[in-house]
C-alpha positions as CSV (number, residue, x, y, z in Angstrom):
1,X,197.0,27.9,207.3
2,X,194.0,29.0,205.2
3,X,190.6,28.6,207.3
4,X,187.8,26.4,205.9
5,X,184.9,27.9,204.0
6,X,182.1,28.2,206.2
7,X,180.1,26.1,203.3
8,X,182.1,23.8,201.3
9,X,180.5,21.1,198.8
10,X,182.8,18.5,196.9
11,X,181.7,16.3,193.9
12,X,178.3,16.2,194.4
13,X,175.9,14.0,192.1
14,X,172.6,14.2,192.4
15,X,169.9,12.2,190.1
16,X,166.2,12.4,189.0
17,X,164.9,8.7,187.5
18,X,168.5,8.7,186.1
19,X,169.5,12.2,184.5
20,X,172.3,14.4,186.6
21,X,171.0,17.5,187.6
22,X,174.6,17.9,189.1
23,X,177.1,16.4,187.9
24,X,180.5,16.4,190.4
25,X,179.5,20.3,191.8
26,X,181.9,21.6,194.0
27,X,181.5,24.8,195.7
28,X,183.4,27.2,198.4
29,X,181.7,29.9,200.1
30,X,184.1,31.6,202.5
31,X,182.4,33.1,205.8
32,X,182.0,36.4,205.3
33,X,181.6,36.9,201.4
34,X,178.5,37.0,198.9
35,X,179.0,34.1,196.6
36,X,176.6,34.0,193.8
37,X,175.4,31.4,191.3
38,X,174.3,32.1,188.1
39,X,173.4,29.5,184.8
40,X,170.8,28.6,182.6
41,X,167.3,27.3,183.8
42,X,167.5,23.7,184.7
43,X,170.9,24.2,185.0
44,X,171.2,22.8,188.8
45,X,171.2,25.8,190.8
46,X,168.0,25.6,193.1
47,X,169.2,21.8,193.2
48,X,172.3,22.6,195.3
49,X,170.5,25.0,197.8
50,X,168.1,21.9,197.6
51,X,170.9,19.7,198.8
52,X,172.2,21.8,201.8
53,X,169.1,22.4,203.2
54,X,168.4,18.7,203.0
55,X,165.4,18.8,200.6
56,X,167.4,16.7,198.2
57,X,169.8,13.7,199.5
58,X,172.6,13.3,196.8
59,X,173.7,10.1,195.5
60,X,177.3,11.0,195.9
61,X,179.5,13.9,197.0
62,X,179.5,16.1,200.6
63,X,178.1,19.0,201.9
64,X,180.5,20.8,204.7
65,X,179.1,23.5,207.2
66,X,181.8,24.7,209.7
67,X,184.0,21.5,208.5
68,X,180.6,19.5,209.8
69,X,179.2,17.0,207.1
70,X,175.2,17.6,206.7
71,X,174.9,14.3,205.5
72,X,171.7,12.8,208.0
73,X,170.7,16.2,209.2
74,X,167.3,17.1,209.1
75,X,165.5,18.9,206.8
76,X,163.8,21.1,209.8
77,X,167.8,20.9,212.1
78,X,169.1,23.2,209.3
79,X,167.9,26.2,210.5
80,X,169.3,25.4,214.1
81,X,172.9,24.9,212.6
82,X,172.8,28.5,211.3
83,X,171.7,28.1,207.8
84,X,168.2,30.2,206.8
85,X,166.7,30.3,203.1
86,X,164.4,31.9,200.9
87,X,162.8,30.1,198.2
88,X,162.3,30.6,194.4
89,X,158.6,30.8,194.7
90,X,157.0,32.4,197.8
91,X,156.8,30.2,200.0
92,X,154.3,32.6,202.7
93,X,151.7,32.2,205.1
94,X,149.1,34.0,202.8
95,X,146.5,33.8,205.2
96,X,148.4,35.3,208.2
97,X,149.9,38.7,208.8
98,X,153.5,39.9,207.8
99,X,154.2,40.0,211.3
100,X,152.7,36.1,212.4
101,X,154.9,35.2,209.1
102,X,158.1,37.0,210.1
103,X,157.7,35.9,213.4
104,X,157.7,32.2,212.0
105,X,161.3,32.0,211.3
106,X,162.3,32.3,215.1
107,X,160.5,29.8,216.2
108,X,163.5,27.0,216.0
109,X,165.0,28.9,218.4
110,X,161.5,28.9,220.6
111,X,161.5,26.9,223.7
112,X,158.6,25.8,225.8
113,X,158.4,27.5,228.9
114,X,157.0,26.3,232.2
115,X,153.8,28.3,233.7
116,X,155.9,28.8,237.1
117,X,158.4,31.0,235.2
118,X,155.3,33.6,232.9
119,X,158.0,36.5,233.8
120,X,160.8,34.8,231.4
121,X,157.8,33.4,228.9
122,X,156.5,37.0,228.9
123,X,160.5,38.7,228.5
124,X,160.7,36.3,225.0
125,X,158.2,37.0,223.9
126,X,159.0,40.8,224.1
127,X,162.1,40.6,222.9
128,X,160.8,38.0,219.8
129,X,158.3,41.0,219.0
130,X,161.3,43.8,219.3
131,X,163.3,41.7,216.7
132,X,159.7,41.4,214.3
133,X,159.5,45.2,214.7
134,X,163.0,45.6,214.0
135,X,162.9,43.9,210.5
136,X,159.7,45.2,209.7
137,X,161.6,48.9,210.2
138,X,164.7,48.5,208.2
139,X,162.7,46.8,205.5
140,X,160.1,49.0,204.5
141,X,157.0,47.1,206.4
142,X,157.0,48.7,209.2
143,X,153.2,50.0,208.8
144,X,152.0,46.2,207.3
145,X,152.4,44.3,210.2
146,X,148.6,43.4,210.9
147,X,148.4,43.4,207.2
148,X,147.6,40.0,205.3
149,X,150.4,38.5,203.3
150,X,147.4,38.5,200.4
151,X,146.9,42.1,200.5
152,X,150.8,43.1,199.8
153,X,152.2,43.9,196.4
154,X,155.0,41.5,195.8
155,X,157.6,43.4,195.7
156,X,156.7,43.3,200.0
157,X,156.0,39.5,199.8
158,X,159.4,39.3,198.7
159,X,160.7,41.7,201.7
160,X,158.3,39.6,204.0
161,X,160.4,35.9,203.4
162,X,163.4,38.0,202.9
163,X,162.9,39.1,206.7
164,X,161.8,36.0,207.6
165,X,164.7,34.3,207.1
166,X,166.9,37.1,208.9
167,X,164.3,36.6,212.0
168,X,166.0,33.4,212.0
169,X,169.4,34.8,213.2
170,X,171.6,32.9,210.3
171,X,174.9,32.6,209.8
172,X,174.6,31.7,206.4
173,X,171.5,32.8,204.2
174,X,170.9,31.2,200.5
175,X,168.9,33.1,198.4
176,X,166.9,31.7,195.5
177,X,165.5,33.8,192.9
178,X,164.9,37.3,195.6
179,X,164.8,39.7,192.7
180,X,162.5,37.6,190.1
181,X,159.6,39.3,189.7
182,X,161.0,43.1,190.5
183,X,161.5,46.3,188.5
184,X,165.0,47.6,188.3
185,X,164.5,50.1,191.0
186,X,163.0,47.5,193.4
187,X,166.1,45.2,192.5
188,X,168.5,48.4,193.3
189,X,167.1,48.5,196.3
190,X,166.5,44.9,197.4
191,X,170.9,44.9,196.2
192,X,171.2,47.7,199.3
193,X,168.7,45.8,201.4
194,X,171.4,42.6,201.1
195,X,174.5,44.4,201.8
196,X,173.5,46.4,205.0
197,X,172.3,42.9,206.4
198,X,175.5,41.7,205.1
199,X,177.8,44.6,207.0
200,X,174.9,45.0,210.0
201,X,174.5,41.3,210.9
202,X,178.1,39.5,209.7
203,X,176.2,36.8,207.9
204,X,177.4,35.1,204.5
205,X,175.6,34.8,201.6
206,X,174.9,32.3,198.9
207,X,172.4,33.8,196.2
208,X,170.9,32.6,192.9
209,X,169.9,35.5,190.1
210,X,169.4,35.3,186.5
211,X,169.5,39.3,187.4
212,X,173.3,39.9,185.9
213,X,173.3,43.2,187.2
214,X,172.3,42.5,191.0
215,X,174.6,39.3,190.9
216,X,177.5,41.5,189.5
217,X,177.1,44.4,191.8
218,X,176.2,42.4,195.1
219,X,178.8,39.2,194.7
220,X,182.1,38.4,195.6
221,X,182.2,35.8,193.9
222,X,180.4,33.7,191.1
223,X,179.9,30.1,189.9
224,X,178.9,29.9,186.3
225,X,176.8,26.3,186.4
226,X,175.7,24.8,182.9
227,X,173.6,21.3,182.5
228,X,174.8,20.7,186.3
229,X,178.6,21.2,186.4
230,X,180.6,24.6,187.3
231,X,181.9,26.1,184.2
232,X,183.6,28.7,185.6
233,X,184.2,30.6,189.0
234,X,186.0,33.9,189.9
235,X,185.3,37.1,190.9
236,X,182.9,39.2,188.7
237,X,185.2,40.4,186.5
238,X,186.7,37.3,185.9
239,X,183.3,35.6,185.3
240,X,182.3,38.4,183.3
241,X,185.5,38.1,180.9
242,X,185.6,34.4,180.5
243,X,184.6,33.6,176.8
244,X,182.9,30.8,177.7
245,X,180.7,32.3,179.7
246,X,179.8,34.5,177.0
247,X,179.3,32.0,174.8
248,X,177.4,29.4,177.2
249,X,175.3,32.0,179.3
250,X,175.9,35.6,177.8
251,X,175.0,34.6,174.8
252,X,178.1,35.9,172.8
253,X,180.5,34.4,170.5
254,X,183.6,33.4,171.9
């Protein structure tokens, strides 16, 4: 018997004052895998991320985590299921250091703790700052941590959200957009960034790019979307041979 994806959406409309910005989407993303989504602008793709973190409610359709429906969860209960995100534009504490931003993404998992027990309030709070410092290592930051968000180049603000959602501890991380913005070698290494947190953590992934050559060398698996339906999915090579996604997104004749 074939397990259930770990994030499976069926049929699911959504509307703005009428028009479908998806239109009957469905969606697998197997635990374990990179799954990525690729399309046009305004093609629906932020929309869906939208959805399953429940920024969006759809008018039809279902979102599945761990065979769970999402449908009445929280916007700010996501995160406590397992599911972390980044955004399309930064969405940083600019004002506050890269580590009072990274430390941000734990704090769902934060609990008060009574005066009477300081020694266990004290122990988390080591071991929250261990995990900061341990982010702030394997990405790069390690000497920006009492630096403002301001002050970074983007290419670290990027790195910054990126670890932010990992300080988070998800099972499943959607990523919107995390290479818009970068040169080719900051892409290349923002791909190799992904895949050790991939192999070193065990989480699944669920990106956007309009980068083909990130999405093609980091992915599994890809969704094509155009003017909010799937027109296509496969593995890369598939995707990449499928005339009409040469014609529709590629740009080529069929």
């Amino acid at each position: 018997m074939t397990a259930a994806p770990l994030l499976e959406i069926s049929d699911l409309v959504v509307e703005f004052g009428g028009v479908r910005a998806l239109d009957g989407v469905s969606v697998a993303v197997p635990e374990h895998s990179t799954v990525g989504i690729i399309g046009p602008n305004g093609a629906g793709k932020s929309t869906l991320i939208n959805c399953v973190t429940r920024y969006y409610t759809p008018k039809s359709g279902d979102i599945r985590y761990r065979d769970q429906s999402l449908a009445g969860v929280r916007p700010h209960h996501v995160v406590g299921l397992g599911i972390a995100r980044t955004f399309q534009n930064l969405e940083l504490f600019e004002r506050q250091t890269v580590a009072e931003n990274i430390y941000f993404g734990a704090v769902h998992r934060l609990r008060p703790v009574p005066p009477h027990r300081r020694a266990e309030r004290h122990r988390l709070d080591a071991e929250t700052r261990d995990r900061v410092q341990e982010l702030m290592d394997g990405l790069g930051l390690q000497h920006t941590g009492d630096q403002l968000v301001r002050d970074l180049p983007y290419p670290l603000r990027k790195r910054v959200e990126f670890a932010r959602a990992m300080m988070a501890r998800p099972e499943l991380l959607m990523l919107d957009e995390p290479t818009a913005g970068l040169g080719d070698a900051e892409s290349a290494r923002f791909t190799e960034v992904i895949q050790a947190a991939r192999t070193r953590h065990g989480i699944t992934i669920a990106v956007i790019a309009h980068d083909m050559p990130f999405i093609f060398a980091l992915c599994d698996r890809i969704y094509v979307f155009d003017a909010g339906r799937v027109l296509a999915h496969g593995t890369p090579e598939e995707v990449q041979a499928n005339p009409e996604v040469r014609k529709v997104y590629l740009g080529e004749s069929a």
